[in-house]
mmCIF file of the N, C-alpha and C atoms, coordinates in Angstrom:
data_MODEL
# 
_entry.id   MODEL 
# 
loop_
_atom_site.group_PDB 
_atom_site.id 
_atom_site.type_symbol 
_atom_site.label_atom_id 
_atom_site.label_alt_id 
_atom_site.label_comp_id 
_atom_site.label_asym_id 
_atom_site.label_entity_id 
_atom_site.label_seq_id 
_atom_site.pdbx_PDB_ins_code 
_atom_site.Cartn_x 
_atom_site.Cartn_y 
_atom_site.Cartn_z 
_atom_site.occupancy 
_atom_site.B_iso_or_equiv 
_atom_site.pdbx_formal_charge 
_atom_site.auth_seq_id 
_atom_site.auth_comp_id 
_atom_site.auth_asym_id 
_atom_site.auth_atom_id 
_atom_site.pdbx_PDB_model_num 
ATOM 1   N N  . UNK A 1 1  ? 5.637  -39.349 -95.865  1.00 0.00 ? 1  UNK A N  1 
ATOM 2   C CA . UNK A 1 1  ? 6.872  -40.018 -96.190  1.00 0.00 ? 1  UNK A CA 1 
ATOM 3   C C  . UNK A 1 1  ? 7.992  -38.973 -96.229  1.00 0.00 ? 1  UNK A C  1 
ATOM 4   N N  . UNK A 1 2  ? 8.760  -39.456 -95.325  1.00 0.00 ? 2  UNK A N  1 
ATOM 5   C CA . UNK A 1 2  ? 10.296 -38.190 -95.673  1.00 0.00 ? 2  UNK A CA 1 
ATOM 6   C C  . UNK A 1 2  ? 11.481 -38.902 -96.522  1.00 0.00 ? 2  UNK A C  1 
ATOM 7   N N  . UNK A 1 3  ? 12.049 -37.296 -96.786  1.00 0.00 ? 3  UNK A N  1 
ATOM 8   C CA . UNK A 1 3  ? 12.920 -37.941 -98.308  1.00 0.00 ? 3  UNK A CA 1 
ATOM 9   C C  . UNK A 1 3  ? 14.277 -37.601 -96.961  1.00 0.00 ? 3  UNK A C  1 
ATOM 10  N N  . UNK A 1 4  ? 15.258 -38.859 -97.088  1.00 0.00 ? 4  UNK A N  1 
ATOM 11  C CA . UNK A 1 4  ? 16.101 -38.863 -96.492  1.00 0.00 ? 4  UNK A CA 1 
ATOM 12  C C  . UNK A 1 4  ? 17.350 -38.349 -96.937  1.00 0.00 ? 4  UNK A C  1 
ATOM 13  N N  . UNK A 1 5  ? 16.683 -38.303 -98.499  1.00 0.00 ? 5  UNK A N  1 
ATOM 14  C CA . UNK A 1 5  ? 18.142 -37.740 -99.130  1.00 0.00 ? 5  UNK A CA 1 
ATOM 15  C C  . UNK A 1 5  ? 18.622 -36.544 -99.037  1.00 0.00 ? 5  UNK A C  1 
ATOM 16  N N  . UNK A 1 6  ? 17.742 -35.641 -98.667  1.00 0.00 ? 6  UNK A N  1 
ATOM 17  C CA . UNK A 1 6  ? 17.815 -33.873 -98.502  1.00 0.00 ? 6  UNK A CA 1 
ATOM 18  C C  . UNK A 1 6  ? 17.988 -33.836 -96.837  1.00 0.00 ? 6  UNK A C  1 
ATOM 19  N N  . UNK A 1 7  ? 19.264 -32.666 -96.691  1.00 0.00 ? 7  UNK A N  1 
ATOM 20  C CA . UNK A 1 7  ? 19.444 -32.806 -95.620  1.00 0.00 ? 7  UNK A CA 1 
ATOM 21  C C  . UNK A 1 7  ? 18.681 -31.695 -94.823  1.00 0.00 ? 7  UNK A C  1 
ATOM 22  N N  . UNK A 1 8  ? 18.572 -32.160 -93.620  1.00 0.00 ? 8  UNK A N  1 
ATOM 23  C CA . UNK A 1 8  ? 17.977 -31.424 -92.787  1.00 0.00 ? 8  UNK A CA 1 
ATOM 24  C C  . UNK A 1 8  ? 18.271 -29.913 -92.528  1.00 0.00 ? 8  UNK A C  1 
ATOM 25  N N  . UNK A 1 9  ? 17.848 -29.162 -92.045  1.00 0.00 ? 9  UNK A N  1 
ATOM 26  C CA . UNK A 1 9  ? 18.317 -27.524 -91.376  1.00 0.00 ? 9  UNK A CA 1 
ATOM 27  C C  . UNK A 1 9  ? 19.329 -27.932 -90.616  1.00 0.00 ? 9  UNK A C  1 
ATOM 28  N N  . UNK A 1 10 ? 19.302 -28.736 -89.733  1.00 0.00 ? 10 UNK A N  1 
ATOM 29  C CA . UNK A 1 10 ? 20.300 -28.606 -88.754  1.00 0.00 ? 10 UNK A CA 1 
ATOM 30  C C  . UNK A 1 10 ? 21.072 -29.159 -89.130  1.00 0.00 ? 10 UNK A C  1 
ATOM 31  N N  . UNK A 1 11 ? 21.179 -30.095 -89.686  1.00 0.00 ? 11 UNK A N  1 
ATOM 32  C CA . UNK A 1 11 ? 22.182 -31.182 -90.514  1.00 0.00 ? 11 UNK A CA 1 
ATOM 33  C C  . UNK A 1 11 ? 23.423 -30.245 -91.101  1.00 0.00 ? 11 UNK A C  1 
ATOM 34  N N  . UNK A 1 12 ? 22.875 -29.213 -91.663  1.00 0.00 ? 12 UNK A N  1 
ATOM 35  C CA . UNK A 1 12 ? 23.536 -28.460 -93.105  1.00 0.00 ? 12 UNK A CA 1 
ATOM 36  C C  . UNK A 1 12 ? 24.064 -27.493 -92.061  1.00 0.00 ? 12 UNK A C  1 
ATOM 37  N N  . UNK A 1 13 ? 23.561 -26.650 -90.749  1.00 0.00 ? 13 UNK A N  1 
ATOM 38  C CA . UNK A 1 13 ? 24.001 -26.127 -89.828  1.00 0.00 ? 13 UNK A CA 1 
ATOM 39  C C  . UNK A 1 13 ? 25.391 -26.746 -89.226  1.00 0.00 ? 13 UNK A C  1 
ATOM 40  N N  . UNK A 1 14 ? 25.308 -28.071 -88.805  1.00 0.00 ? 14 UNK A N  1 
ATOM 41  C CA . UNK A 1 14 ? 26.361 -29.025 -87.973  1.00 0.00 ? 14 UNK A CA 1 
ATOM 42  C C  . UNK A 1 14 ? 27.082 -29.222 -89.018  1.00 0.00 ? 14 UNK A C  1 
ATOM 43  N N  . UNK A 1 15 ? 26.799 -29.313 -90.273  1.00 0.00 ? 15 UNK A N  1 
ATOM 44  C CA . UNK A 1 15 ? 27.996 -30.278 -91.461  1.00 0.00 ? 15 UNK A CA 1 
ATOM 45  C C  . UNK A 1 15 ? 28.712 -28.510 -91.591  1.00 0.00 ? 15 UNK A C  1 
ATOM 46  N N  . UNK A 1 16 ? 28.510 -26.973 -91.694  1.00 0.00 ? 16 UNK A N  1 
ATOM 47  C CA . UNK A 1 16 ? 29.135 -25.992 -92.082  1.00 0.00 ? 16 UNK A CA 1 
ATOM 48  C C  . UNK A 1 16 ? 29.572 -25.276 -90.872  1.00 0.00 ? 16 UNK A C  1 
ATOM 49  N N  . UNK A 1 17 ? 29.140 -25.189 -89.556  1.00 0.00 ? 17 UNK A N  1 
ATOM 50  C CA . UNK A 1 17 ? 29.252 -24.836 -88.473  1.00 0.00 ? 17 UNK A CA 1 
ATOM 51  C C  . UNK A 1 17 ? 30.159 -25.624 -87.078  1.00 0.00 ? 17 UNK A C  1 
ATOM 52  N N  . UNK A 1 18 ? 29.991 -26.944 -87.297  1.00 0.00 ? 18 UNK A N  1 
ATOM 53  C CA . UNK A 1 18 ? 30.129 -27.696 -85.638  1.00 0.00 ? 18 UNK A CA 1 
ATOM 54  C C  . UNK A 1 18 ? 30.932 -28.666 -86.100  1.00 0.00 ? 18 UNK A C  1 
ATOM 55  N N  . UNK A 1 19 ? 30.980 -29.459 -87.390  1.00 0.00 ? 19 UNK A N  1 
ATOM 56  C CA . UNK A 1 19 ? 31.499 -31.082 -87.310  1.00 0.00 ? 19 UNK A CA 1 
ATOM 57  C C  . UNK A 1 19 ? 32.983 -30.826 -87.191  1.00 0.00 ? 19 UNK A C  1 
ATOM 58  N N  . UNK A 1 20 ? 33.549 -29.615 -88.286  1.00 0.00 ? 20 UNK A N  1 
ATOM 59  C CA . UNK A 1 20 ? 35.080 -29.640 -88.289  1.00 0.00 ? 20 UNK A CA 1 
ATOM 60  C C  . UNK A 1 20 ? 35.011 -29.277 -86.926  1.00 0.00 ? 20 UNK A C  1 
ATOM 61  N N  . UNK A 1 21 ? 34.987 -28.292 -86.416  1.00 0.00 ? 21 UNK A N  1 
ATOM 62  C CA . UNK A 1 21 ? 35.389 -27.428 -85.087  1.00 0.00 ? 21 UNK A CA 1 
ATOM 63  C C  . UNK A 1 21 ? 35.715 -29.092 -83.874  1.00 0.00 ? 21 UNK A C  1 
ATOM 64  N N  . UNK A 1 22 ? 34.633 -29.800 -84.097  1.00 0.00 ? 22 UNK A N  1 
ATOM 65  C CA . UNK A 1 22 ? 34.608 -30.922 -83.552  1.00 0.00 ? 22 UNK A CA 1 
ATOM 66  C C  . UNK A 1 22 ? 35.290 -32.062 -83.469  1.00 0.00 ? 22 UNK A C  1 
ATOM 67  N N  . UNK A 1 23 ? 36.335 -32.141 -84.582  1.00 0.00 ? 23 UNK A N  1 
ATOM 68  C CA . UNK A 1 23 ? 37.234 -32.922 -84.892  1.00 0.00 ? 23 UNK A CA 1 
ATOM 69  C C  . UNK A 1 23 ? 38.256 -32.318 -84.228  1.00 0.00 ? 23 UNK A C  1 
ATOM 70  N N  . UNK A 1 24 ? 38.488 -31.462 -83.930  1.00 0.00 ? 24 UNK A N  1 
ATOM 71  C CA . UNK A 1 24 ? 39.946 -30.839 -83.136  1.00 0.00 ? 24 UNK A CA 1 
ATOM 72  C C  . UNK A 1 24 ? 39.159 -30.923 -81.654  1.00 0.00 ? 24 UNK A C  1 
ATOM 73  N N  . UNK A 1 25 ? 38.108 -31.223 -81.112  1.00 0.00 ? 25 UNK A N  1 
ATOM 74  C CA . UNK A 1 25 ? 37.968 -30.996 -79.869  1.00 0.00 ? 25 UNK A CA 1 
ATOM 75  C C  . UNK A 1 25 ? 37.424 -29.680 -79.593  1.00 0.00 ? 25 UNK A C  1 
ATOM 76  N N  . UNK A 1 26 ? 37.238 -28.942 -80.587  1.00 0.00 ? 26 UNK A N  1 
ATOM 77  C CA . UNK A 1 26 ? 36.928 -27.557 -80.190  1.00 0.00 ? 26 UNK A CA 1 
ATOM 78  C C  . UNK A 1 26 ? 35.739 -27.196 -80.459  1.00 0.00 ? 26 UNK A C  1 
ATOM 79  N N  . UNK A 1 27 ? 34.885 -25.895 -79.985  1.00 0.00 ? 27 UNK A N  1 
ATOM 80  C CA . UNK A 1 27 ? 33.744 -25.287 -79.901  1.00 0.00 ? 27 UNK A CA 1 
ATOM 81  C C  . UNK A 1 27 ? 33.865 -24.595 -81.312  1.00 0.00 ? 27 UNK A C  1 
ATOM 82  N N  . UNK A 1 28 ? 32.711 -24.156 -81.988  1.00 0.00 ? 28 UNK A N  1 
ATOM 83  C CA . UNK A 1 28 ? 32.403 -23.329 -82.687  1.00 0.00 ? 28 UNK A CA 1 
ATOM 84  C C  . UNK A 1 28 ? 33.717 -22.265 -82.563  1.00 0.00 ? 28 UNK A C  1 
ATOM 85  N N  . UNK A 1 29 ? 33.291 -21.664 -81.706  1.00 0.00 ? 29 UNK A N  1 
ATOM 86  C CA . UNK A 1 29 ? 33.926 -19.984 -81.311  1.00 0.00 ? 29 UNK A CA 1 
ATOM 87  C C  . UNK A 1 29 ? 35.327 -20.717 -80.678  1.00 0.00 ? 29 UNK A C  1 
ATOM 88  N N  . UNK A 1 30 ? 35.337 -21.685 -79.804  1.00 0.00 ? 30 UNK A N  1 
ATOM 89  C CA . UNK A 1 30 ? 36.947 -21.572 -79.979  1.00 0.00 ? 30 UNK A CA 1 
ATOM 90  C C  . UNK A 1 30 ? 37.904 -21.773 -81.064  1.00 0.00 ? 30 UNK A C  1 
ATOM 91  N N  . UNK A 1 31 ? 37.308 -22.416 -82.060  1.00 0.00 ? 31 UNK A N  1 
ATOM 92  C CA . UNK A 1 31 ? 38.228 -22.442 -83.605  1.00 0.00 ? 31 UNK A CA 1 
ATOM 93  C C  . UNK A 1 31 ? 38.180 -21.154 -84.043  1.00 0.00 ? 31 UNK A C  1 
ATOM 94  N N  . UNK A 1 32 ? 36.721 -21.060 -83.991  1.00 0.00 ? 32 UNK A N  1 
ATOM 95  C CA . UNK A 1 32 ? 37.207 -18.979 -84.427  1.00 0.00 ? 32 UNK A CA 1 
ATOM 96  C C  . UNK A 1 32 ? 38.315 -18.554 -84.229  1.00 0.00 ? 32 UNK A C  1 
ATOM 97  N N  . UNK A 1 33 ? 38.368 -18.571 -82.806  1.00 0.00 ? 33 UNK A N  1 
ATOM 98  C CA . UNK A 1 33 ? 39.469 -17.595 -82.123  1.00 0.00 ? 33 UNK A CA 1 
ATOM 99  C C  . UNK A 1 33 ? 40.550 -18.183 -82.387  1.00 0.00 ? 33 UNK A C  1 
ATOM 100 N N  . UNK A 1 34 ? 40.711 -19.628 -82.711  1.00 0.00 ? 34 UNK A N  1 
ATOM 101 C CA . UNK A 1 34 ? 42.475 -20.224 -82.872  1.00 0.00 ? 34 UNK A CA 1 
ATOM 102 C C  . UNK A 1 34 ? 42.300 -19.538 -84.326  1.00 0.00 ? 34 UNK A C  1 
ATOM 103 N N  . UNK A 1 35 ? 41.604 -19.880 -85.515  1.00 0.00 ? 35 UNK A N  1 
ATOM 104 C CA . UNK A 1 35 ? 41.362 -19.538 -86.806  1.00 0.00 ? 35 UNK A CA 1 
ATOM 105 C C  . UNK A 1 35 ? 42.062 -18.275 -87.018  1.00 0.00 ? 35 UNK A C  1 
ATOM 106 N N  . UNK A 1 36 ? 40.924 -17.062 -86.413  1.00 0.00 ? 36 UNK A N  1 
ATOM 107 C CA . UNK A 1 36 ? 41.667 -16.011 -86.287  1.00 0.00 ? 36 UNK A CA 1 
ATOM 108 C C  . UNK A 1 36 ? 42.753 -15.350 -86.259  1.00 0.00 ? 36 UNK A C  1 
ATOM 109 N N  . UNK A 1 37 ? 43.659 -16.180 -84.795  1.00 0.00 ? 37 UNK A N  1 
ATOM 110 C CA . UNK A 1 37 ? 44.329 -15.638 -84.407  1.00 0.00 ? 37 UNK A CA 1 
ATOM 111 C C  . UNK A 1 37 ? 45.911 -16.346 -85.835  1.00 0.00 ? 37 UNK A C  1 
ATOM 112 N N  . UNK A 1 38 ? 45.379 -17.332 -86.073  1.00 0.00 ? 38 UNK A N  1 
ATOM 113 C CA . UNK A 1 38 ? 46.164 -17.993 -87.134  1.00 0.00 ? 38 UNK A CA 1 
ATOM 114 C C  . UNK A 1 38 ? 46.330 -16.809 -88.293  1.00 0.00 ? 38 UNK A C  1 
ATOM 115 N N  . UNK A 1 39 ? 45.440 -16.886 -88.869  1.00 0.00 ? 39 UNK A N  1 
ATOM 116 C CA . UNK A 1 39 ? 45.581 -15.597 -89.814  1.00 0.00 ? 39 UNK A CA 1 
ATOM 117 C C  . UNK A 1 39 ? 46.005 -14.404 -89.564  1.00 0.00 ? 39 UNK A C  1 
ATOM 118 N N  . UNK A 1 40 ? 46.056 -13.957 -88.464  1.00 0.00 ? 40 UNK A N  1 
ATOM 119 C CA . UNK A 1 40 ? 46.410 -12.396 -87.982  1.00 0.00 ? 40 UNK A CA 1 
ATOM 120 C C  . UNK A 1 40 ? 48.078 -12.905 -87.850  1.00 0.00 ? 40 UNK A C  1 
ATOM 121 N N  . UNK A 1 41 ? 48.658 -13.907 -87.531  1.00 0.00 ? 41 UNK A N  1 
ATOM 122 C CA . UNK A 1 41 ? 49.923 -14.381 -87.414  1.00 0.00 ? 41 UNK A CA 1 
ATOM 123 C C  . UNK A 1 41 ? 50.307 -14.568 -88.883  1.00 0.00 ? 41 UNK A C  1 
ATOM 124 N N  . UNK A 1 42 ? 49.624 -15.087 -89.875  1.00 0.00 ? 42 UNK A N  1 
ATOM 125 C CA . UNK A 1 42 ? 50.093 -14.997 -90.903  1.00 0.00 ? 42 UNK A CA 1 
ATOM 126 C C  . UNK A 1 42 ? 50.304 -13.944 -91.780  1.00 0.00 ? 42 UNK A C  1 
ATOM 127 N N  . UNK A 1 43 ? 49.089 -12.950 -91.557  1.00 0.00 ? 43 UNK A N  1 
ATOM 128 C CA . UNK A 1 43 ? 49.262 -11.627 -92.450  1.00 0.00 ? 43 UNK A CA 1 
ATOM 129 C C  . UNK A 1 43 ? 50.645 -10.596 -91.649  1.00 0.00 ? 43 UNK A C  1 
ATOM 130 N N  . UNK A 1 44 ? 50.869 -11.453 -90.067  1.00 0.00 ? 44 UNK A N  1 
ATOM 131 C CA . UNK A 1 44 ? 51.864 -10.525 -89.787  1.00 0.00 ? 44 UNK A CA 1 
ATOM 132 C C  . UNK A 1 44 ? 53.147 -10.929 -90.564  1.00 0.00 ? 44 UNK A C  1 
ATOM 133 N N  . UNK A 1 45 ? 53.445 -12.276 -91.296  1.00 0.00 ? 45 UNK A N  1 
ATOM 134 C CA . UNK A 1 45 ? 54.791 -13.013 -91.903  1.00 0.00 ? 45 UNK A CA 1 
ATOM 135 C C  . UNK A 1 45 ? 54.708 -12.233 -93.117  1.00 0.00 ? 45 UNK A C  1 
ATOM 136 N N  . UNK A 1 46 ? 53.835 -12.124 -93.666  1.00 0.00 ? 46 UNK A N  1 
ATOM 137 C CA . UNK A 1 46 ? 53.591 -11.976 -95.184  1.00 0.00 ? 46 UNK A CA 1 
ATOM 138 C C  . UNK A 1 46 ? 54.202 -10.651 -94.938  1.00 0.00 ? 46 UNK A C  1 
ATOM 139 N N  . UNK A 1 47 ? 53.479 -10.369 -93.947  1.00 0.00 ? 47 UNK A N  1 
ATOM 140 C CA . UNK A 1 47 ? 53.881 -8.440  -94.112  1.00 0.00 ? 47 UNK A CA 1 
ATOM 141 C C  . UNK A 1 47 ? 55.856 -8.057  -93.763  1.00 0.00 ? 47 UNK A C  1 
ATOM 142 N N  . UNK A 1 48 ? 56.472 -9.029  -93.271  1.00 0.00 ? 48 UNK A N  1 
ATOM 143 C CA . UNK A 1 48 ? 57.402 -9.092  -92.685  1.00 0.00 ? 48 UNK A CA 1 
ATOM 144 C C  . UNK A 1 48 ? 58.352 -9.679  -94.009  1.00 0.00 ? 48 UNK A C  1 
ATOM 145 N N  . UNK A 1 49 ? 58.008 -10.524 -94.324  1.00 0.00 ? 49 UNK A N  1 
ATOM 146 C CA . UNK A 1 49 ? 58.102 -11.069 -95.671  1.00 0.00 ? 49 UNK A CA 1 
ATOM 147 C C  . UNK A 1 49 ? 58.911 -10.200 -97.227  1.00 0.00 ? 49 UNK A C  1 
ATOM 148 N N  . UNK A 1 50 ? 57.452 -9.073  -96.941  1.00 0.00 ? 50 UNK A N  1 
ATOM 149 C CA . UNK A 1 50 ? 57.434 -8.260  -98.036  1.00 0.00 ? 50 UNK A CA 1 
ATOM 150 C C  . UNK A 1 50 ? 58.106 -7.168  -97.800  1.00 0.00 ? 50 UNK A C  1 
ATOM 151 N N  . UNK A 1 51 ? 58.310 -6.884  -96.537  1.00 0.00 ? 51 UNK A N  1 
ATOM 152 C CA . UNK A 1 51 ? 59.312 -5.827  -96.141  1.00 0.00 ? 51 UNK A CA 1 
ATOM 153 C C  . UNK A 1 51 ? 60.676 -6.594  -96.679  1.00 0.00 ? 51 UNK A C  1 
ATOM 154 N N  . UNK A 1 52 ? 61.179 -7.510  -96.076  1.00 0.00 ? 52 UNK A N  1 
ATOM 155 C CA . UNK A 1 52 ? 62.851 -8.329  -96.436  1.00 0.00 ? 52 UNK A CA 1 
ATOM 156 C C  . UNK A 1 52 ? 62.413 -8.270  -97.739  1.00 0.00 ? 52 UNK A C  1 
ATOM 157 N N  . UNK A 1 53 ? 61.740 -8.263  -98.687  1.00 0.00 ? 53 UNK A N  1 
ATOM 158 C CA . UNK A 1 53 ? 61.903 -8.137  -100.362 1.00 0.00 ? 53 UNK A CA 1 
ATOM 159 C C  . UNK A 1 53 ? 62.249 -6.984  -100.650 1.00 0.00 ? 53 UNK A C  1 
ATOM 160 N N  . UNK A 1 54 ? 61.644 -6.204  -100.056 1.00 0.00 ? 54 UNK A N  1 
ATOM 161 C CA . UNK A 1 54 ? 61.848 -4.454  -100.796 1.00 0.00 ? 54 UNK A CA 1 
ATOM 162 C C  . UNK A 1 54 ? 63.381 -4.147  -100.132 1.00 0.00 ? 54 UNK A C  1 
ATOM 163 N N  . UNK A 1 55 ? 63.372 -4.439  -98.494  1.00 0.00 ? 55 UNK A N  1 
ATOM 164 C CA . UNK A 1 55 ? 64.763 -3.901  -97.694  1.00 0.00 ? 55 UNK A CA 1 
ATOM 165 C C  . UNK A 1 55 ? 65.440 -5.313  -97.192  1.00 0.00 ? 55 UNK A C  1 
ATOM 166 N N  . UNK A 1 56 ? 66.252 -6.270  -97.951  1.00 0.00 ? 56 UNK A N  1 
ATOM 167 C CA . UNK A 1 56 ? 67.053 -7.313  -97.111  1.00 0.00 ? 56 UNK A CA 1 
ATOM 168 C C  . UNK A 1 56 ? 67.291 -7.512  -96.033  1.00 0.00 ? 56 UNK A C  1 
ATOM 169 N N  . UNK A 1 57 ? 67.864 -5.955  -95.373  1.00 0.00 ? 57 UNK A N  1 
ATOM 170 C CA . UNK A 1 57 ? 68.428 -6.339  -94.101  1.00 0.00 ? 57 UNK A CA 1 
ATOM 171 C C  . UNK A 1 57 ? 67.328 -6.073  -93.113  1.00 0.00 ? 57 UNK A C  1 
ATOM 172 N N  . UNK A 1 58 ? 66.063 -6.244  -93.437  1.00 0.00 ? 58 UNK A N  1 
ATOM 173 C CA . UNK A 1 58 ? 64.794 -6.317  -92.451  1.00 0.00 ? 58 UNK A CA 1 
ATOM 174 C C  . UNK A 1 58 ? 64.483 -7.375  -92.257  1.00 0.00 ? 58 UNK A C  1 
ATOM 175 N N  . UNK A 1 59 ? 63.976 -7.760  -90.948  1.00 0.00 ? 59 UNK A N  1 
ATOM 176 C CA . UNK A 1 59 ? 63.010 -8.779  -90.965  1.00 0.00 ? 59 UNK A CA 1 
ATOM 177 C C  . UNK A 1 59 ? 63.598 -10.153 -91.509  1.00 0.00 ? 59 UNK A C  1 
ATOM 178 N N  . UNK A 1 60 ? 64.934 -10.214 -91.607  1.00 0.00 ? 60 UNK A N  1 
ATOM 179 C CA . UNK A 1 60 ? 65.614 -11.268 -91.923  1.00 0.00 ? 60 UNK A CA 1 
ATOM 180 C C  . UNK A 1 60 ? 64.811 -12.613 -91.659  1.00 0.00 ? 60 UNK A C  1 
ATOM 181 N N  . UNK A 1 61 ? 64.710 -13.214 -90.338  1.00 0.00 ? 61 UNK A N  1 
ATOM 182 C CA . UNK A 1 61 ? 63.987 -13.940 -90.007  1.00 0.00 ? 61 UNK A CA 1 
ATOM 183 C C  . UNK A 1 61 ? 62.710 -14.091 -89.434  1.00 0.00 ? 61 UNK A C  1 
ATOM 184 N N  . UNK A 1 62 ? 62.083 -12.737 -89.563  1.00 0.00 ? 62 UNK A N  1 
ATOM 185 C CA . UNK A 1 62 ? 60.916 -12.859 -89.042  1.00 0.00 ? 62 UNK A CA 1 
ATOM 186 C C  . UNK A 1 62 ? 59.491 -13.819 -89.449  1.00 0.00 ? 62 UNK A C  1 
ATOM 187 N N  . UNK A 1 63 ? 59.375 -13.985 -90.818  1.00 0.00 ? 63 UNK A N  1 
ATOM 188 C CA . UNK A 1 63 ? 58.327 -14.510 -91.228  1.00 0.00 ? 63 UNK A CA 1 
ATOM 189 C C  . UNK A 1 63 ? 58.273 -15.898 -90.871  1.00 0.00 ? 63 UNK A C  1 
ATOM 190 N N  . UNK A 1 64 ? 60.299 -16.454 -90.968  1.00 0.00 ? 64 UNK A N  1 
ATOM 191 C CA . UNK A 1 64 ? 60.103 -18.039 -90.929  1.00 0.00 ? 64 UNK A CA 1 
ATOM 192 C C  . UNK A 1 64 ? 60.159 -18.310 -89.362  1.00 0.00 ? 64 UNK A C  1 
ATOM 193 N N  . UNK A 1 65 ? 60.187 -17.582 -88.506  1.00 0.00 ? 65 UNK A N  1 
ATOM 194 C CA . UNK A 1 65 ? 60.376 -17.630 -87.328  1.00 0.00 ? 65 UNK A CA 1 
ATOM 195 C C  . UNK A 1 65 ? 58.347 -17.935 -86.918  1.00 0.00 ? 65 UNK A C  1 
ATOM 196 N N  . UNK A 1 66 ? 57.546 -16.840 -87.498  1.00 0.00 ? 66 UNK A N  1 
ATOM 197 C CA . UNK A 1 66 ? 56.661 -16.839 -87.166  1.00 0.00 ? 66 UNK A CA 1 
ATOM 198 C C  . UNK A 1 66 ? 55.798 -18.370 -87.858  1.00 0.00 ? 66 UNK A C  1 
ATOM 199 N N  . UNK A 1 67 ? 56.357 -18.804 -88.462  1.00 0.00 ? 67 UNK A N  1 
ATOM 200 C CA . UNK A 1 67 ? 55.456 -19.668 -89.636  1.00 0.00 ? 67 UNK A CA 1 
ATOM 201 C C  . UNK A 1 67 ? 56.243 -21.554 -88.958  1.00 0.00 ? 67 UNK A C  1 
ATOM 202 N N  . UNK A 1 68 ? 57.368 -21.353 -88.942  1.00 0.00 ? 68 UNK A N  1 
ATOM 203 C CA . UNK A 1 68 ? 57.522 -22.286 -87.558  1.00 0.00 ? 68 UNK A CA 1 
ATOM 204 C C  . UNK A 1 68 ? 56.803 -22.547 -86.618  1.00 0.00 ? 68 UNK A C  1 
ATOM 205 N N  . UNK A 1 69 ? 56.447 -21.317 -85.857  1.00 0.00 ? 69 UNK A N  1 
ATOM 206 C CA . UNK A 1 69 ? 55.677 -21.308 -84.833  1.00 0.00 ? 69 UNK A CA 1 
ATOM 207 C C  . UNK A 1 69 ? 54.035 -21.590 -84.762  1.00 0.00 ? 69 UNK A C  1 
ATOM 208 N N  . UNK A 1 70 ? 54.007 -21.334 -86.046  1.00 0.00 ? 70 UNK A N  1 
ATOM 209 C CA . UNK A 1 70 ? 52.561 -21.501 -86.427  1.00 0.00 ? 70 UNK A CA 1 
ATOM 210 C C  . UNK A 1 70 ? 52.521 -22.667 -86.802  1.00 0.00 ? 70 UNK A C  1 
ATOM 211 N N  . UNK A 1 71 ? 53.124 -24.001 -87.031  1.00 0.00 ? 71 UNK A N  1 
ATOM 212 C CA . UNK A 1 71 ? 53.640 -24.862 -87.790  1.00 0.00 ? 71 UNK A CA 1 
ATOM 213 C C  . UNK A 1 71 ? 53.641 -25.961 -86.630  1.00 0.00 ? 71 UNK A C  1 
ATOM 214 N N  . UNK A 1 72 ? 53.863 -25.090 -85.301  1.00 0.00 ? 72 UNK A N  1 
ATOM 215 C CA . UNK A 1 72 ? 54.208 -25.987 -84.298  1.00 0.00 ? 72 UNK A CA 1 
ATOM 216 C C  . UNK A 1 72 ? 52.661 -26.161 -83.466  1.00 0.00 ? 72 UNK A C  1 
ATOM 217 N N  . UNK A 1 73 ? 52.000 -24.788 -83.341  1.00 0.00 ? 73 UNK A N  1 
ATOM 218 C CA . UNK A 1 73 ? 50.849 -24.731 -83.088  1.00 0.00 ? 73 UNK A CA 1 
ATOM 219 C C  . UNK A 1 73 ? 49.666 -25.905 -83.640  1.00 0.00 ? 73 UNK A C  1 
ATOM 220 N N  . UNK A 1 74 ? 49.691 -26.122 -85.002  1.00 0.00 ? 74 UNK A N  1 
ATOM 221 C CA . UNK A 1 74 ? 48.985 -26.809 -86.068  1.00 0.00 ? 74 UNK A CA 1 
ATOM 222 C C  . UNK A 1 74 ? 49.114 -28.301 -85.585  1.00 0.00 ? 74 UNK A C  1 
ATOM 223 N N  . UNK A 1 75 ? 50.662 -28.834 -85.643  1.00 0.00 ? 75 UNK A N  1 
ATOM 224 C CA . UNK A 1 75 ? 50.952 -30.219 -85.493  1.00 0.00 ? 75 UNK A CA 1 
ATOM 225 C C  . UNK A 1 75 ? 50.370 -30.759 -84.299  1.00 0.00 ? 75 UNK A C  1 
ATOM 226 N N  . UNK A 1 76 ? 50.122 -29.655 -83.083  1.00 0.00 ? 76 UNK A N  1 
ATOM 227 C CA . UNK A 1 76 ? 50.202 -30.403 -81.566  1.00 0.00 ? 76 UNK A CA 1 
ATOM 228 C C  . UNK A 1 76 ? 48.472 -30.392 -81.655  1.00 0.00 ? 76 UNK A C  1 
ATOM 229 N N  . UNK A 1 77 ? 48.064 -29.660 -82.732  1.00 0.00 ? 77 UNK A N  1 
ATOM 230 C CA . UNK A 1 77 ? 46.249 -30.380 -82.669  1.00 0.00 ? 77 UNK A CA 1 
ATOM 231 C C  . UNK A 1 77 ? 45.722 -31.794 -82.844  1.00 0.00 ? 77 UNK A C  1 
ATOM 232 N N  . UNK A 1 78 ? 46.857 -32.097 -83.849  1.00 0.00 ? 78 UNK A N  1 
ATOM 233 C CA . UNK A 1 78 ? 46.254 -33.114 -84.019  1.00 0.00 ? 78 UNK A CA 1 
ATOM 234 C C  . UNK A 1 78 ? 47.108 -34.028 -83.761  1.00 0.00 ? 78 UNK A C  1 
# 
């Protein structure tokens, strides 16, 4: 008799690995790489960010320029 309530290996594989990636249309590894590249765009705002705090006339618009863009990226997924 199997207990249906405990999920399977692969189950728990596809529900932490494949289902989101799958809802955007995408592979495993291609969300990686959008994922990724998302965050490497964000730590570049933050960093841009924190420069215009310490020096004003830096980086004036850089962070919201980048976070727009990232903003625009996001919406056209879904």
């Amino acid at each position: 008799m199997s207990d249906l309530s405990s999920p399977t290996q692969s189950g728990v594989i596809a529900r932490l690995f494949t289902d989101h990636p799958a809802t955007v249309n995408e592979t495993y590894f291609g969300h990686m790489k959008f994922a990724f590249s998302f965050a490497f765009w964000l730590g570049v705002a933050a960093f841009a960010a924190l420069l215009h705090a310490i020096v004003p006339a830096l980086c004036e618009t850089t962070a919201s320029r980048i976070l727009m863009r990232l903003h625009g990226r996001i919406t056209a997924r879904h």
